[in-house]
N, C-alpha and C positions, 0 to 999 in steps of 0.2 A: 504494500500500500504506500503512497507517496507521503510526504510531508513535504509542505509548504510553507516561505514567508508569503505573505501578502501586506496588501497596501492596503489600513482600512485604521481607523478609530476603532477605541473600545464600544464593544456593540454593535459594530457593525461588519458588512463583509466587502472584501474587498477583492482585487484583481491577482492572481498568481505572479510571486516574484519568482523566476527558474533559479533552482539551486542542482548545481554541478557537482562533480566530483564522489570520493567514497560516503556514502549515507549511511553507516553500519553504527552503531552503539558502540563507543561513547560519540557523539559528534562533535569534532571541533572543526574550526575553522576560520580562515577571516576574510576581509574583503576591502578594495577599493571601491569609496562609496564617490557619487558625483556630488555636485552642491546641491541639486535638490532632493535627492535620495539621504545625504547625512539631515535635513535641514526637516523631512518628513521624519526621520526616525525621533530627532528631538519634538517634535510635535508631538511623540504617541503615535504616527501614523502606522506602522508594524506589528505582526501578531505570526506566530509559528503552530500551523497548524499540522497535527500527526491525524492522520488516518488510520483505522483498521477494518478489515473485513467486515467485523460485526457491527461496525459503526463508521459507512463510505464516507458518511457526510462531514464525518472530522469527530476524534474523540477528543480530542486535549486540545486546547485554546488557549496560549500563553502571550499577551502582549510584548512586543521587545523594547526595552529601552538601550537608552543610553548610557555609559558606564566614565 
């Protein structure tokens, strides 16, 4: 099942951001973000959602911030 970031405020849903590379447990990773890509995440605008079989539509919903 996939896992995604997306672009969307708390409570709401948003557009798929594509994420590359090994997806395995534990996940790390990092990235070059643009100006409006870092400038949305400080808004709150990011959330990472996991998928599974028994629940397609997304079972875990985690906002991302900024650190």
């Amino acid at each position: 099942m996939p896992h995604r970031i997306r672009l969307a405020l708390a409570g709401s849903a948003g557009p798929v951001v594509p994420l590359t590379g090994d997806l395995g447990s534990p996940m790390k990773g990092e990235a070059m973000l643009t100006a409006t890509q870092a400038e949305d995440l400080k808004a709150g605008k990011r959330y990472f959602n996991v998928h599974t079989a028994p629940h397609a539509g997304g079972e875990l919903r985690g906002q991302v911030v900024a650190k």
